[in-house]
C-alpha positions as CSV (number, residue, x, y, z in Angstrom):
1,X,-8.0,18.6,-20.8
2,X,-6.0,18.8,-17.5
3,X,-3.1,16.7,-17.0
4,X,-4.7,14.7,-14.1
5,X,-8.0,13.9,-16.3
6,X,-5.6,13.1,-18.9
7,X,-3.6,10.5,-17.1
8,X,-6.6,8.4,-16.2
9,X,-7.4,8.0,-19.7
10,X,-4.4,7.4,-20.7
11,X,-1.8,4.6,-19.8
12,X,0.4,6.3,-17.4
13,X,2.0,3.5,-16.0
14,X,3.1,2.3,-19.7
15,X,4.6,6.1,-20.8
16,X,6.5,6.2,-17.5
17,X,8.1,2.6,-18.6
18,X,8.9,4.3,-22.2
19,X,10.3,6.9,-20.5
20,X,12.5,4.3,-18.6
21,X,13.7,3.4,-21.9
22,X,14.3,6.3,-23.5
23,X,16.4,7.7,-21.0
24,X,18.7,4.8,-20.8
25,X,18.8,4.5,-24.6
26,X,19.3,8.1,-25.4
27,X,21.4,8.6,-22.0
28,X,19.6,11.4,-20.8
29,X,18.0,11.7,-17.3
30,X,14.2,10.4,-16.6
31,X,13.3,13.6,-15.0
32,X,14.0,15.5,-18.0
33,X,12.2,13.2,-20.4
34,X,9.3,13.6,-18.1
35,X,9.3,17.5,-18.0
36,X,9.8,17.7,-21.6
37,X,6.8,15.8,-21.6
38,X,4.7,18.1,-19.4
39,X,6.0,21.4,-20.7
40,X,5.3,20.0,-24.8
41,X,1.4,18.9,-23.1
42,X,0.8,22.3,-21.6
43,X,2.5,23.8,-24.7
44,X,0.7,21.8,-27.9
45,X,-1.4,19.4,-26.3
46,X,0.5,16.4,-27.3
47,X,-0.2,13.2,-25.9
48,X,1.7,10.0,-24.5
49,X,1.9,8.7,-28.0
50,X,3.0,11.5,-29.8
51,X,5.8,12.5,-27.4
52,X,6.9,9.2,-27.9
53,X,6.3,8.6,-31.7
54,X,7.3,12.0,-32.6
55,X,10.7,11.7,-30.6
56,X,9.5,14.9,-29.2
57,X,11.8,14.2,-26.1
58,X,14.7,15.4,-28.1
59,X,13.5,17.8,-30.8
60,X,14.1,21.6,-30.5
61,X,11.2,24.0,-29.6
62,X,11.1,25.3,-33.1
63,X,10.5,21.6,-34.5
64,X,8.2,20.6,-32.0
65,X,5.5,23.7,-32.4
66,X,5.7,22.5,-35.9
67,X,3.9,19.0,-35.3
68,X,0.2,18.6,-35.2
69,X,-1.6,17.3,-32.4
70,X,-4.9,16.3,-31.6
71,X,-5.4,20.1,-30.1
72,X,-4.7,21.4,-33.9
73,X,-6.5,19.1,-35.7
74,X,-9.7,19.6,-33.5
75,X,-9.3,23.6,-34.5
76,X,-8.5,22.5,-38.3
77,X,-11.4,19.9,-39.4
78,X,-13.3,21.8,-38.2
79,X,-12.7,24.5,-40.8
80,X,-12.2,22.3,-43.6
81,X,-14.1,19.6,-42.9
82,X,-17.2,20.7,-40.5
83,X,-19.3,18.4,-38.6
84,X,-22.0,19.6,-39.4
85,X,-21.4,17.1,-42.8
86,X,-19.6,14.7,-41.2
87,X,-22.1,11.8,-41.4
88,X,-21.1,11.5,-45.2
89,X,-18.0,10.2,-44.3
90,X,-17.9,8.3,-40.9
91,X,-21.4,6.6,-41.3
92,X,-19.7,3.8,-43.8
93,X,-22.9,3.0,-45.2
94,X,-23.5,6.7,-46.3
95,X,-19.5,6.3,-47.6
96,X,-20.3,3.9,-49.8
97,X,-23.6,5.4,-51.1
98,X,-22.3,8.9,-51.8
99,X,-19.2,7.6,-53.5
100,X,-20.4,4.6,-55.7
101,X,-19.3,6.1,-58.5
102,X,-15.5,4.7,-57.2
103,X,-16.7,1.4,-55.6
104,X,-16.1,-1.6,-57.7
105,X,-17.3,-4.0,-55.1
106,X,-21.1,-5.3,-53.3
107,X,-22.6,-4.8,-50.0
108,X,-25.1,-5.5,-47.5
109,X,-25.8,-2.6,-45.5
110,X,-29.8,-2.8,-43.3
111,X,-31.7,-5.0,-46.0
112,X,-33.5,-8.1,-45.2
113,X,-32.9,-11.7,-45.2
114,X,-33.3,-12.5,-48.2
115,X,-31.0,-9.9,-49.6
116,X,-28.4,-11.1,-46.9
117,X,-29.0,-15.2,-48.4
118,X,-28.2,-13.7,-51.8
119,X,-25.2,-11.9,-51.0
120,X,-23.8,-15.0,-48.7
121,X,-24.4,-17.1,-52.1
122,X,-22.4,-14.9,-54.2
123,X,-19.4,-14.4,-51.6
124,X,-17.8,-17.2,-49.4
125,X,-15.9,-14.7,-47.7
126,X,-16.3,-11.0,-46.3
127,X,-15.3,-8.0,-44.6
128,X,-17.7,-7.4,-41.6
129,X,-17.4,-3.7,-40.0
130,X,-18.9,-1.4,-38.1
131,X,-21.4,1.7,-39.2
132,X,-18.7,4.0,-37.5
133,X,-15.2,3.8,-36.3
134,X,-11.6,4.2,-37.5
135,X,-8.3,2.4,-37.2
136,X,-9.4,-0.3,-38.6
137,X,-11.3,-1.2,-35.1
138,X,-13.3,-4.3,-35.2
139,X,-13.0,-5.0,-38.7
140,X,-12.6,-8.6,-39.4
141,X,-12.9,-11.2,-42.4
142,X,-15.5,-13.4,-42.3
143,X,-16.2,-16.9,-44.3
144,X,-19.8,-17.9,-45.4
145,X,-19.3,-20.8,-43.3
146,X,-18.7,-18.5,-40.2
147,X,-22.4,-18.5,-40.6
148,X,-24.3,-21.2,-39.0
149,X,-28.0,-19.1,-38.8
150,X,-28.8,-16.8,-41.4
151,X,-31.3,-15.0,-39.8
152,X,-29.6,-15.1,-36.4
153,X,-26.6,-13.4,-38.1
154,X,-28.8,-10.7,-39.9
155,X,-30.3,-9.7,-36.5
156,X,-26.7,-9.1,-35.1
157,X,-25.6,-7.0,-38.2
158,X,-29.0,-4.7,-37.8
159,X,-28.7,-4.7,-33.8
160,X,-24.8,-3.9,-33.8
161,X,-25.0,-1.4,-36.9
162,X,-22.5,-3.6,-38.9
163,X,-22.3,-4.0,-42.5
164,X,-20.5,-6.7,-44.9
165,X,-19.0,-6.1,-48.2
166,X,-17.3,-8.1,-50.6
167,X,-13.6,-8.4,-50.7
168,X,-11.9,-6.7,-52.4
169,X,-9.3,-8.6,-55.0
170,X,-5.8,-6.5,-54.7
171,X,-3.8,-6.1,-57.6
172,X,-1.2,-8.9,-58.1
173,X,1.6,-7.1,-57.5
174,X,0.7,-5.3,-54.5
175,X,-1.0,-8.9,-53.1
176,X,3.1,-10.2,-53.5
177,X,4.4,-6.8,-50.9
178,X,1.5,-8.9,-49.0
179,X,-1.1,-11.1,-49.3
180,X,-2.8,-11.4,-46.0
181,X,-3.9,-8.4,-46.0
182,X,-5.4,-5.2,-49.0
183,X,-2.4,-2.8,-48.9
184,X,-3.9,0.5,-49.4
185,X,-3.2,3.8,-50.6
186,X,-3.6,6.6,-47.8
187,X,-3.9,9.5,-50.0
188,X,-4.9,13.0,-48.5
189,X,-6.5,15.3,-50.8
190,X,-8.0,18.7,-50.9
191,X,-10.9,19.9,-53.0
192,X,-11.7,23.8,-52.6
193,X,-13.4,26.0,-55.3
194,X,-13.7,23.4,-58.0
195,X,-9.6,22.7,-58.1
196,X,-8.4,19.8,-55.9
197,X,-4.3,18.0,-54.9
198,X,-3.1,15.8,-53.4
199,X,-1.4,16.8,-50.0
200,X,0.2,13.6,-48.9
201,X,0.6,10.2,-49.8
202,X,1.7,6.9,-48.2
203,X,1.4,3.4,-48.4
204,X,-0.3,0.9,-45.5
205,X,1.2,-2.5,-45.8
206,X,-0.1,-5.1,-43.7
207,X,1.9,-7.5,-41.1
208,X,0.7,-10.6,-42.4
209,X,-0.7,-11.7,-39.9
210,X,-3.6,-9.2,-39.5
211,X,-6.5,-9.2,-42.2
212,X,-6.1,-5.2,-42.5
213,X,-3.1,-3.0,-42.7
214,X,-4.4,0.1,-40.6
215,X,-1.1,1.8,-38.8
216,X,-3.1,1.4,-35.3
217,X,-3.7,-2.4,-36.0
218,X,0.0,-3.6,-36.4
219,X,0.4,-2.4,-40.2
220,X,3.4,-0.9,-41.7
221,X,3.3,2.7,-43.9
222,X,5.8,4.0,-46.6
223,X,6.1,7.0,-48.2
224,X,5.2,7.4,-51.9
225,X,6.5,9.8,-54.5
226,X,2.8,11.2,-55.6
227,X,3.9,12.0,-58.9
228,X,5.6,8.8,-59.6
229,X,3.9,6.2,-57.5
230,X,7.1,5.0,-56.1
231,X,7.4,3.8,-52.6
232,X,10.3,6.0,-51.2
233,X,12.8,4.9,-48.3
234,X,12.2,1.7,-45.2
235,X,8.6,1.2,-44.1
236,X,8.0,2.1,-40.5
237,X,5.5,0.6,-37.9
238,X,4.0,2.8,-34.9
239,X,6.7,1.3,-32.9
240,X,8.9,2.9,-35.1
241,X,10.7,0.0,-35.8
242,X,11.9,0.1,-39.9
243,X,11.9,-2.5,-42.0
244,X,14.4,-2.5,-45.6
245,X,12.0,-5.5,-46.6
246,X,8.8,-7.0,-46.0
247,X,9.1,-9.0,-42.5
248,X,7.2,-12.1,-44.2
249,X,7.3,-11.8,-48.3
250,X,11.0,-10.6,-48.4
251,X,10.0,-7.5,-50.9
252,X,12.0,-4.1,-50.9
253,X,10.0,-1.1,-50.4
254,X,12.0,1.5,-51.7
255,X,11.5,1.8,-55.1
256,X,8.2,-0.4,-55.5
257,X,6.2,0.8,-58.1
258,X,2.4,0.7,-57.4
259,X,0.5,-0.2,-60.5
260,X,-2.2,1.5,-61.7
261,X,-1.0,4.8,-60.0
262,X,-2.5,7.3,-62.3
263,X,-6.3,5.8,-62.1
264,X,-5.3,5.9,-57.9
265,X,-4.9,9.7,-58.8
266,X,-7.9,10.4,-61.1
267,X,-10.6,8.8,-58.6
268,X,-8.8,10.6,-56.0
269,X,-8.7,14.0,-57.2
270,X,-12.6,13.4,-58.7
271,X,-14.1,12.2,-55.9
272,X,-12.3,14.9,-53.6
273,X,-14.8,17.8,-55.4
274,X,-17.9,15.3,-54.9
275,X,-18.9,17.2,-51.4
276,X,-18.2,21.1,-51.4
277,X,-18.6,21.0,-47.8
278,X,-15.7,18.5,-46.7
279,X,-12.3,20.0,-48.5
280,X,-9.9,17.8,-46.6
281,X,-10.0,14.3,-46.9
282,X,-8.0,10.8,-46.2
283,X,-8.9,8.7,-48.7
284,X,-8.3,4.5,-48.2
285,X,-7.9,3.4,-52.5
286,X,-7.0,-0.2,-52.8
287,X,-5.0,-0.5,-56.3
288,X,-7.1,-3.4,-58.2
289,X,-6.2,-5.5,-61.8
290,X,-8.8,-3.5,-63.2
291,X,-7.8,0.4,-61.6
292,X,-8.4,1.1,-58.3
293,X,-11.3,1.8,-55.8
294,X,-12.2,2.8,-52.6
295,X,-12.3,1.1,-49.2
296,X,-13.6,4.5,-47.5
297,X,-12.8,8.3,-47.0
298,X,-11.8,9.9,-43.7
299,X,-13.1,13.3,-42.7
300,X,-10.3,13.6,-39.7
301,X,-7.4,11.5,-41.2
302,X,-5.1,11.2,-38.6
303,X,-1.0,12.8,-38.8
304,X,0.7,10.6,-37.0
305,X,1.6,8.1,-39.8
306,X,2.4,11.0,-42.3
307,X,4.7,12.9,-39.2
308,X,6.1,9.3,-38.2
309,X,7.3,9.0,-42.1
310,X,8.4,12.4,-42.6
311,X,10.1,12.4,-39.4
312,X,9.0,16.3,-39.2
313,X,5.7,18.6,-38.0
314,X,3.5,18.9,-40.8
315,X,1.8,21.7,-39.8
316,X,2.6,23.0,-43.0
317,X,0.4,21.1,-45.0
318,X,-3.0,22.9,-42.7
319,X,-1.3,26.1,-43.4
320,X,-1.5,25.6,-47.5
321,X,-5.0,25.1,-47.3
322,X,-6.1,27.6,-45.1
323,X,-3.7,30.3,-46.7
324,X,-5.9,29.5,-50.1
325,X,-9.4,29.4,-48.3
326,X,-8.3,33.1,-46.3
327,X,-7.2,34.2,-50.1
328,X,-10.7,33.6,-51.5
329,X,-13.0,34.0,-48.7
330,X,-11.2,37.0,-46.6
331,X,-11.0,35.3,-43.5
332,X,-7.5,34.6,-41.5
333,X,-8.1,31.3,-39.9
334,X,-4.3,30.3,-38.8
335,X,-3.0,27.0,-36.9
């Protein structure tokens, strides 16, 4: 993408006012924020918000070929994760057909009146999303009582491709880190020649005062000890402000314990060999009384919240799965 093309998409006017403020706070001149910014485009394809979020304004060379950007993750997922397959995991309806094995919770996805009366009379409220989309984008929680027409509101999920599903009941302790909101478990995984791992793990805490905790929506993330299930260090927003505590409940983060964290493991690392077409994948696990379950599976999980919390490039963790599909399949496919 040029640099021209990409400043009309982008919000120009807003990155040169956070390069404003960067200068001043970091007492370094505007024009060299602004180079560093066109020389790290032209050199990784980074955009506004990772130059920013990144802190790539004051990183060394060496660090910053290190992060992903959009530019490596296009060349990536599409090794791992080809798009040829990719309606099994951004078509949510298909999501939650493939993977019902690990989904403890109803649905109404294209079925008829009826069938929409019935689910309305088990559930006075819901989550209403879209067939596609990510970030948490036009999800919302909707109350029975929302619905004045039944058969009005079934033509606008059929004509707008949306689907409703029960909510989900969060465990107790993770509903006192935040109850406005399920806190879920981002945990990336990667299933290749019947073995699968986990690759990263984080936890997405919601604001309380949005009904989901998505990173792009005003949520917070945390890293987690995988082995342990133990929230490690401050939660951080994509503002990058931190937070010791939980702006609303008071709770620590560092050192909560998520319950239930070796059943968040074992669907994880099952349901990562269900497809042996899509090896890498962000899974969305909600930590229940019961275990745990899925909210939905990404097949292009994004890096920004797991660079944001490591505060480094993770182009290390493309390189340990591509050094293990070149070792059994012969081929030298490099980031």
């Amino acid at each position: 993408m040029s640099l021209l093309r990409y400043a009309m998409v982008g919000n120009l006017k807003r990155f040169l006012g956070n390069v404003k403020e960067v200068a001043k706070k970091e007492n370094m001149s505007g024009f060299v924020v602004f180079n560093k910014f066109l020389l790290c485009f032209a050199r990784t394809g980074c955009g506004y918000s990772d130059y920013m979020n990144y802190k790539l304004y004051k990183r060394s060379w060496a660090e910053i070929d290190e992060y992903v950007t959009i530019k490596h993750q296009d060349k990536f997922y599409e090794i791992v994760c080809p798009s040829a397959y990719k309606t099994a995991f951004t078509v949510k309806p298909n999501f939650l057909k493939n993977f019902k094995d690990y989904i403890s919770r109803e649905y109404f996805v294209d079925g008829t009146v009826e069938e929409l009366r019935e689910f309305l009379a088990k559930n006075s409220e819901f989550m209403i999303k879209p067939y596609d989309g990510n970030g948490g984008h036009k999800v919302e929680k909707m109350s029975r009582d929302d619905v004045k027409d039944v058969e009005e509101f079934h033509a606008k999920l059929i004509n707008e491709r949306l689907f409703i599903e029960e909510c989900v009941k969060q465990h107790s302790e993770m509903n006192r880190l935040c109850p406005a909101s399920v806190n879920t478990v981002r945990i990336m995984s990667f299933g290749y020649n019947g073995k699968s791992r986990i690759v990263y793990a984080a936890l997405r805490i919601g604001n309380g005062v949005a009904a989901v905790d998505n990173f792009h929506q005003g949520g917070m993330g945390c890293s987690i000890d995988f082995e342990t299930g133990v929230l490690v260090g401050n939660a951080v927003d994509k503002d990058l402000n931190e937070f010791e505590t939980h702006p609303l409940t008071g709770v620590k983060f560092d050192g909560f314990q998520i319950p239930n964290w070796d059943k968040v493991k074992e669907i994880v690392l099952s349901a990562a060999l269900v497809s042996d077409k899509i090896h890498f994948v962000g899974w969305d696990v909600a930590v229940t009384e019961e275990g745990a379950t899925f909210i939905e599976g990404n097949r292009r999980p994004g890096f920004d919240l797991v660079q944001v919390l490591s505060e480094r490039g993770r182009k290390d963790m493309m390189r340990e799965c591509l050094d293990e599909i070149n070792a059994t399949e012969g081929t030298n496919h490099k980031i």
